[in-house]
N, C-alpha and C positions, 0 to 999 in steps of 0.2 A: 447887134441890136439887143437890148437887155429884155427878159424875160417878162412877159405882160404878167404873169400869174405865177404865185414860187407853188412849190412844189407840195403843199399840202393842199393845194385849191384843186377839186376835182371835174370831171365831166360826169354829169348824172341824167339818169332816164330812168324811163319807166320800169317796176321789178319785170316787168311780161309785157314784152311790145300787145302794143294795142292792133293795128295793122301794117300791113306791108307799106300803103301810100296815105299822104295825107293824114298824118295821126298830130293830135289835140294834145297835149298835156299840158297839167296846173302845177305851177310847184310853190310852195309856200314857207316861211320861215321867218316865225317871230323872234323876235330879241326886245329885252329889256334895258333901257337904261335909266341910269340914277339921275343923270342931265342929258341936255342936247348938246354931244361932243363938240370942240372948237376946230374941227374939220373931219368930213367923210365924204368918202369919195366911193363910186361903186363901176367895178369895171365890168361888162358881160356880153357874152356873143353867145351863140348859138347855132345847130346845125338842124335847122334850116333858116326860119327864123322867130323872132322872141316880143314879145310884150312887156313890158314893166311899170309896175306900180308898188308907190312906197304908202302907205295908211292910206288907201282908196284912192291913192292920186296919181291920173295916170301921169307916167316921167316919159317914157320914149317906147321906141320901137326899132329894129336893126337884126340884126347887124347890117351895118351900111353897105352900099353895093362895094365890090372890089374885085381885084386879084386875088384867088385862093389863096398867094401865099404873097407876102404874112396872110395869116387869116387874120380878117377887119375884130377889132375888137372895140366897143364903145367904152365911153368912160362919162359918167356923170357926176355931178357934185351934190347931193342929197341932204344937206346940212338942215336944210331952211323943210325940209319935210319930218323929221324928225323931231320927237318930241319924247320927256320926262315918263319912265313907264313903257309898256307894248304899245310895240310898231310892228306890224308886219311886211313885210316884202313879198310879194308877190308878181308871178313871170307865168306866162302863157303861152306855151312854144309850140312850133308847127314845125313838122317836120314832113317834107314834102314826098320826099321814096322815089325822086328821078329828079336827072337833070334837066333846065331851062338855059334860056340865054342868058341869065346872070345868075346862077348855080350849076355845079357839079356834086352831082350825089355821093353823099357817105353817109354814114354810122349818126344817129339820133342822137342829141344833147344839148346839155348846153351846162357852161360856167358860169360861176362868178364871184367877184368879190368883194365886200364891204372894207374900207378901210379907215375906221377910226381913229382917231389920235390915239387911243392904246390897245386895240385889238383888231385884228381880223376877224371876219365873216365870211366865211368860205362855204361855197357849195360841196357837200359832205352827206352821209348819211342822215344828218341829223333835219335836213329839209323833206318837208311833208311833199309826198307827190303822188298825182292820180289824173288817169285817162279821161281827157273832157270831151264824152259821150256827145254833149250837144248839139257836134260837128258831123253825125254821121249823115 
C-alpha cells in the first residue's frame, strides 16, 4: 500500500497537553497564493477526531469510522474553496483520552496535507495552534 503522507508531513499537538480526557484544540494555517492552483487536494485524519474548514467554510469532518489499521485517512478536493491572496485552513480536533466502540485510545494529533499543483502544505511547526477552553 503506498504511503498516504511522505515523510515531511507531521503529527502535531498541543506544546503542553491541555488535559488528560476530552481535550479541544484549534490549529490554523494560512497560505498565500498568486491564483487558485489547477488542482488541490488535502488529505487529513486525526487522533481522535477533527473538523475542517477552508476560508470559513466548513469541508468535513472524520476521520471516518474504521479499522485501526490502516488508520482511515480522508481526502478532499479543495479547489473550488480557494481563492487569489489568504486562505486559511482551519481544523478543530478532539481528542477523546479513552477508548469506545469505534475508538482505541492513543497519543493526541492530527495530520495533514495540502497538495497543490506545485507545493505541498504539510502540517509542521509553522501551523498556529492552541487549547479551545470553550469545551470545558
Amino acid at each position: 500500500m503506498p504511503e498516504l503522507f511522505s515523510s515531511d508531513v507531521e503529527w502535531i499537538w498541543l506544546p503542553k497537553p491541555q488535559r488528560a480526557k476530552n481535550s479541544y484544540a484549534c490549529f490554523r494555517r494560512t497560505i498565500a497564493l498568486d491564483a487558485v492552483p489547477s488542482s488541490a487536494n488535502l488529505r487529513v485524519t486525526a487522533d481522535s477526531r477533527y473538523e475542517l474548514w477552508i476560508n470559513g467554510t466548513f469541508v468535513g469532518h472524520g476521520p471516518v469510522r474504521s479499522w485501526p489499521s490502516p488508520w482511515p485517512v480522508d481526502e478532499y478536493n479543495i479547489r473550488h474553496l480557494l481563492r487569489p491572496g489568504r486562505n486559511v485552513i482551519g481544523l478543530l480536533v478532539t481528542h477523546i483520552g479513552g477508548s469506545t466502540f469505534q475508538y482505541l485510545d492513543d497519543e493526541p494529533g492530527v495530520i495533514a496535507s495540502i497538495e497543490l499543483y506545485w507545493k505541498r502544505i504539510a502540517t509542521d511547526a509553522a501551523w498556529r495552534c492552541t487549547a479551545h477552553d470553550g469545551y470545558l
